[in-house]
C-alpha positions, 0 to 999 in steps of 0.5 A: 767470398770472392766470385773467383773462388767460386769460378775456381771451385767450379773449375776443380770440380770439373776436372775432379769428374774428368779424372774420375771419369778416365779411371773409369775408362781405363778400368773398363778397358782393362776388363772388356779386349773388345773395347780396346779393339774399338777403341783403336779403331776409332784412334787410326780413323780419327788420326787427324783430329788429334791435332785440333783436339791437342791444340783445343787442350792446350788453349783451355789449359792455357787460358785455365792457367791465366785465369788461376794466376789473375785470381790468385794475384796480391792485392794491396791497399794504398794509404796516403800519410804524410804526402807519402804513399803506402802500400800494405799487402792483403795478407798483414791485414789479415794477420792482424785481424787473425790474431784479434779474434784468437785473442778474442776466442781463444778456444775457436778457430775462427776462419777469415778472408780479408778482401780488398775491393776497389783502392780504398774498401776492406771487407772482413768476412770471418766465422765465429762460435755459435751463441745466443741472438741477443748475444749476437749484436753486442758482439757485433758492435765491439768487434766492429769497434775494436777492429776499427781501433785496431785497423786505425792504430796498427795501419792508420785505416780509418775508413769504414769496412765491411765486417761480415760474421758468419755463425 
């Protein structure tokens, strides 16, 4: 799995807790009249940090934005054929392997990510029903010989990936 999905989840969870944590606040404050005196209190003597505190906020969000947009950004694998440059998006890959393994279990959805790393390196991480050990490894040896058949007749890759089968 990418380590940007990682850094995502662990943005989302945060701001997850943070809402959760203002709804709270806010029910507190709708129960308890002293709070809210208090809390004005302290919102006129703090009257100038809000602006540091505003631009503070809008430079994390900002940044936050950035990071989401360079994470989730299309990433493409170029093949040289015939002195001609090709570039063939993540997702076409990934459909097409998609639909090898739905033919391959057809009563399994199978959950996969193809990841591009580097110009040239395809990994393939997918999950697969559960099955006996000795089972595993002919399974593995024909996906990893049909995927590559398949990846060098349909795209003309004819590199090594990265298969990655989780149970």
């Amino acid at each position: 799995m990418r380590t940007g999905h990682y850094l995502f989840s662990i943005v989302h969870l945060f701001v997850v807790f943070l809402i959760l944590l203002f709804g709270g606040f806010c029910f507190f404050l709708s129960k308890s009249s002293e709070a809210r005196v208090y809390l004005s209190l302290v919102i006129e003597g703090f009257s100038e940090g809000f602006f540091t505190l505003g631009v503070s906020l809008v430079t994390t969000g900002s940044l936050l934005l950035v990071g989401l947009y360079l994470l989730n950004k299309k990433s493409y694998i170029k093949y040289k054929m015939d002195s001609n440059k090709t570039l063939i998006e993540e997702s076409i890959v990934e459909e097409y392997i998609q639909t090898y393994f739905q033919e391959l279990f057809p009563k399994f959805d199978t959950q996969l990510e193809v990841v591009i790393h580097g110009p040239k390196n395809l990994e393939v991480i997918a999950n697969f029903p559960n099955m006996e050990e000795k089972d595993h490894d002919r399974l593995l040896h024909r996906v990893q010989n049909e995927l590559g058949v398949l990846l060098a007749r349909k795209l003309g890759y004819d590199k090594d990936f990265i298969l990655t089968l989780q149970s």
